[in-house]
C-alpha positions in Angstrom: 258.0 14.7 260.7 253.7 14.6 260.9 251.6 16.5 258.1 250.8 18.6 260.8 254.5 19.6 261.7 254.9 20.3 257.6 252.0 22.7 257.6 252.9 24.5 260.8 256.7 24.9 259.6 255.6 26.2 256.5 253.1 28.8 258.2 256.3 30.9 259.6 256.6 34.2 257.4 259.4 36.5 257.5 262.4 37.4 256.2 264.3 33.7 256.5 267.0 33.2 259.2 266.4 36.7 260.1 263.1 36.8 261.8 259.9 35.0 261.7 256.1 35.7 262.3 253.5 33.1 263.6 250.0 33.7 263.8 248.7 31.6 266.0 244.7 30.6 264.9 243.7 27.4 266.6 247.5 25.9 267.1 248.1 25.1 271.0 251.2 26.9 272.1 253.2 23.7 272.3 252.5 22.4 268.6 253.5 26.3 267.5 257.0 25.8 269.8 257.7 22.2 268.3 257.0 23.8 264.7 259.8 26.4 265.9 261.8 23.8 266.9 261.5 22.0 264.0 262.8 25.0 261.8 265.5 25.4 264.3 266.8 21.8 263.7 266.3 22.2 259.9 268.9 24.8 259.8 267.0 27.9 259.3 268.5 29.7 261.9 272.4 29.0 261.3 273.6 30.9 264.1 272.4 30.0 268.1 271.1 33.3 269.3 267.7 33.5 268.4 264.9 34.4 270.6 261.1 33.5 270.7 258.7 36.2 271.8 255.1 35.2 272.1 253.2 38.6 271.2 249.1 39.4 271.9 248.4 41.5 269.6 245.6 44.3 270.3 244.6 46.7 268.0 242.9 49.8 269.7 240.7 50.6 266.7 239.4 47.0 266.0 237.9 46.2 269.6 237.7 42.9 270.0 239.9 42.0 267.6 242.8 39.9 269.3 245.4 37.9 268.2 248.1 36.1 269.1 251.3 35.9 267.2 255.2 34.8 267.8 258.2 36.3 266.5 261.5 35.0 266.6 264.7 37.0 266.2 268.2 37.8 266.7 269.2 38.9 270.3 271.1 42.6 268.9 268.2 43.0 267.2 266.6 46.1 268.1 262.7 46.2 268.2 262.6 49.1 266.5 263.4 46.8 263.3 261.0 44.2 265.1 258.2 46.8 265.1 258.9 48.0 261.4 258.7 44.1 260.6 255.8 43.1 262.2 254.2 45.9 261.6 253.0 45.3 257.7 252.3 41.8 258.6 248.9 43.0 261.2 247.8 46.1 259.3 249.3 48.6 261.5 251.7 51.3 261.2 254.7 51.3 263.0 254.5 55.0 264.0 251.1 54.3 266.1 252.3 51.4 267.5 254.3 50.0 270.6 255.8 47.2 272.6 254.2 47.0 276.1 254.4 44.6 279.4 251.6 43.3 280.5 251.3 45.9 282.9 250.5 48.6 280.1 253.6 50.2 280.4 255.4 51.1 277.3 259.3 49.5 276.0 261.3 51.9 274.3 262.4 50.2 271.1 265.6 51.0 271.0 266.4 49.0 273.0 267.5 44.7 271.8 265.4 42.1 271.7 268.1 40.4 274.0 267.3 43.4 276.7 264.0 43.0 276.5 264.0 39.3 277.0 266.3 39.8 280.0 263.7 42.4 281.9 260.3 41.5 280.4 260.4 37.7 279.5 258.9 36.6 276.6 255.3 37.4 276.7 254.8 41.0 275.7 251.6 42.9 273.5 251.8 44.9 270.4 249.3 47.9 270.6 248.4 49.4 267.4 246.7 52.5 266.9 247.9 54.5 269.5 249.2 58.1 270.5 252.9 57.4 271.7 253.1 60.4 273.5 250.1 58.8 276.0 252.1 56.3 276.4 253.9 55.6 280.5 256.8 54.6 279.4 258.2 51.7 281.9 260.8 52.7 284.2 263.8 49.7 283.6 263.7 51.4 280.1 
């Protein structure tokens, strides 16, 4: 393994073979999905259902302020817990924040990260900072 795959493995925070949380600052996408890969060929996920969700991050107080970060987690994971995760990790609260397509339409947590990966794919945005009850929720919710 390069210096630069060691760095970029180590750069994952999260709670172990539960779920992990990228943030992407200068990476290309395909060094941060060989890092991921790497981890998953170490043996930190033991079991075989894990997903990768690549997340832009926009917080609606901070304009301008974008990120980009990617989670991994289980497939029956609701992201309800995703949100409650993530959540401490880019200075939001998970009450003012939401899940939404690219479209701007809203995905109800409740629903699994398996669900979600199913409809939406695996490029979704995190909005902080937001009224929930403005949010259009979308309709294969």
């Amino acid at each position: 393994m390069s210096e630069t795959m060691r760095v970029l493995t180590k750069r994952w925070i999260g709670e172990g073979s539960k779920r992990l949380l990228f943030e992407q600052s200068g990476e290309t996408i395909d060094e941060v999905l060989e890092s991921f890969r790497v981890l998953v060929d170490s043996g930190v996920f033991p079991e075989q259902d894990f997903l990768l969700f690549k997340v832009k991050l926009k917080h609606h107080k901070k304009k301008g302020a974008k990120q980009q970060l990617y989670m991994t987690c289980r497939d029956n994971d609701t992201f309800e817990s995703i949100l409650e995760f993530a959540s401490p990790h880019v200075d939001a609260k998970p009450e003012t924040s939401v899940f939404m397509t690219d479209d701007s339409f809203g995905i109800r947590p409740k629903q699994s990260a398996g669900n979600i990966f199913m409809k939406y794919g695996d490029d979704i945005e995190l909005h902080t900072g937001v009224h929930l009850n403005q949010i259009g929720w979308h309709a294969k919710n």
